[in-house]
N, C-alpha and C positions, 0 to 999 in steps of 0.2 A: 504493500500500500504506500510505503515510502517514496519507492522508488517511483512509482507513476504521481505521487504529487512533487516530486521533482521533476518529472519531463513536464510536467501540466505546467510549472512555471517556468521551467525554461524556452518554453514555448510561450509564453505569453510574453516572454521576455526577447527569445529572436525572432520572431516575427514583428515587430514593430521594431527590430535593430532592422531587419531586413527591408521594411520598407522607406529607412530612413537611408540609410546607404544606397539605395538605390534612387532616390530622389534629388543626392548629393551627388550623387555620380554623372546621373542626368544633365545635372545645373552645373555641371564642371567644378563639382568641390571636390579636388582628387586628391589631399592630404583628409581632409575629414570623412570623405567615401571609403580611402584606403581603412584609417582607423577603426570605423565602424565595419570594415570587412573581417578585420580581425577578430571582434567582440565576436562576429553574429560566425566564424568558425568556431570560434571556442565553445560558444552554446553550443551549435549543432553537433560537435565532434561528443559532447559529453551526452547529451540527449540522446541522442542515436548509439551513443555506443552503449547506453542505459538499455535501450529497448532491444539491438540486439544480442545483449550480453543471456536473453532469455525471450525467444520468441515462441514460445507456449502461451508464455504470460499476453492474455488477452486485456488486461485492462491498462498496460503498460502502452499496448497499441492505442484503446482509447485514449488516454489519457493525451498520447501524441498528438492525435487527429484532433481533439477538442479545442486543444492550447493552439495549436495550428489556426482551426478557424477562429475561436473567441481573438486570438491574437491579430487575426487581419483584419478584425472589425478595429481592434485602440490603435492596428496601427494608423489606418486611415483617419478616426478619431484627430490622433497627435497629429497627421499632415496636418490636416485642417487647420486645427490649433494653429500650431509653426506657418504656415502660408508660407512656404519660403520662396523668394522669388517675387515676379511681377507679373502682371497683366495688365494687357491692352482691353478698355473699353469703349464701345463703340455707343452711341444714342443716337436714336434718330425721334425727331420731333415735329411738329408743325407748324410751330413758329420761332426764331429768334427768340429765347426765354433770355434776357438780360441778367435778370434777378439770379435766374439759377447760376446763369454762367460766373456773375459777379462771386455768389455762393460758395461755387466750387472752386475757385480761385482762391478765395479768404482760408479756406479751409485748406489749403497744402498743396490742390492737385494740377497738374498741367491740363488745363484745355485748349484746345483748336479747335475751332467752330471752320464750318463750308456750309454754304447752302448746294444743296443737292437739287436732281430730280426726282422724283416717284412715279410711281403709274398713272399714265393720263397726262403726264406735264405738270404734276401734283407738283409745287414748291415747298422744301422740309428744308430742318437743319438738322445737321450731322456736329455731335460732340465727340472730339477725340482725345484719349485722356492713356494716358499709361501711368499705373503706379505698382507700388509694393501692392501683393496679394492680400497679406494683414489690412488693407485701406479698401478691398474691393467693396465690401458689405456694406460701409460706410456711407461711397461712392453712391451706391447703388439706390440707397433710403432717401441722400439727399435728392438724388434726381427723380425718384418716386414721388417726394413732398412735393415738390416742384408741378412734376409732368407726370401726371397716376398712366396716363394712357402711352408713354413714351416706350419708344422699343429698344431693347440694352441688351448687346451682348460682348461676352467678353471670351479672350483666349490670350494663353501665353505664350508670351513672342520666346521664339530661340537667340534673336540676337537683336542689338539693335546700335547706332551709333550715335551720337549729338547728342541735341535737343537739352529741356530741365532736367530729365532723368539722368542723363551721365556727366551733368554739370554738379548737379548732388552729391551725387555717386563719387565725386573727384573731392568733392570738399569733405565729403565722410571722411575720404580714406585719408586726407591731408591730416585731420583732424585724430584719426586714430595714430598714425604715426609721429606724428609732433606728442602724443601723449605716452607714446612709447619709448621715447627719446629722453 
């Protein structure tokens, strides 16, 4: 019985290493990707060698599969949580809202406004915004208060170059290094 509630937490324990090295990996974090490769060997290597040091034991099996699934529900839990990374969001509206735009600006976020077309020769506005993933929900409320009926989607960019995002991005890092000094 020991031993299957220690694969049950080791399992709940690399599976959410595993989804986090792998998001790091993604996002080119390949000193912290690497790290976390190691942890989520070391779990596996002991988990697994727990279950096959006796594969009669049925509940040693359970216990794997359990921690397994339960563990890929908190790992995606903690993404969420962490947001790590950004996203591009897209609005699309029907008129120039000033107020929102003024809004979203006060409040941290880069916007670019374009008037578009829509179907029929329909005239909208297009709000283009990229920030940290942690700000998307934020994003998303203010421009809801605003425009209930506006259309918003978002995805995350692989790469991106200029603009307020890596003007930020350059004063972070100035700012982390002058405090490391």
């Amino acid at each position: 019985m020991l031993n299957a509630l220690i694969i049950f937490v080791a399992q709940l324990i690399f599976v959410p290493v595993l989804t986090l090295r792998t998001i790091t990996m993604v996002k080119g974090m390949k000193e912290k990707a690497a790290a976390l490769g190691i942890l989520e060997g070391f779990i596996y290597v002991i988990a697994l060698g727990i279950v096959f040091s006796d594969l009669s034991n049925y509940l040693n099996m359970v216990a794997y599969a359990l921690g397994f699934g339960i563990g890929l529900y908190l790992g995606q839990i903690l993404e969420q949580k962490l947001a790590i990374g950004f996203v591009s969001i897209e609005v699309n509206i029907t008129s120039k809202n000033e107020e929102l735009i003024k809004n979203l600006r006060e409040e941290g976020f880069s916007v670019s406004t374009s008037e578009v077309e829509g179907m029929h020769q329909a005239r909208r506005y297009r709000l283009d915004c990229t920030a940290r993933r942690d700000r998307e929900k934020e994003f998303i409320t203010i421009v809801s208060t605003h425009e209930p009926s506006a259309f918003i989607v978002s995805y995350e960019p692989r790469n991106f170059k200029g603009g307020y995002i890596t003007k930020a991005m350059r004063k972070n890092r100035k700012n982390k290094e002058s405090k490391a000094v």
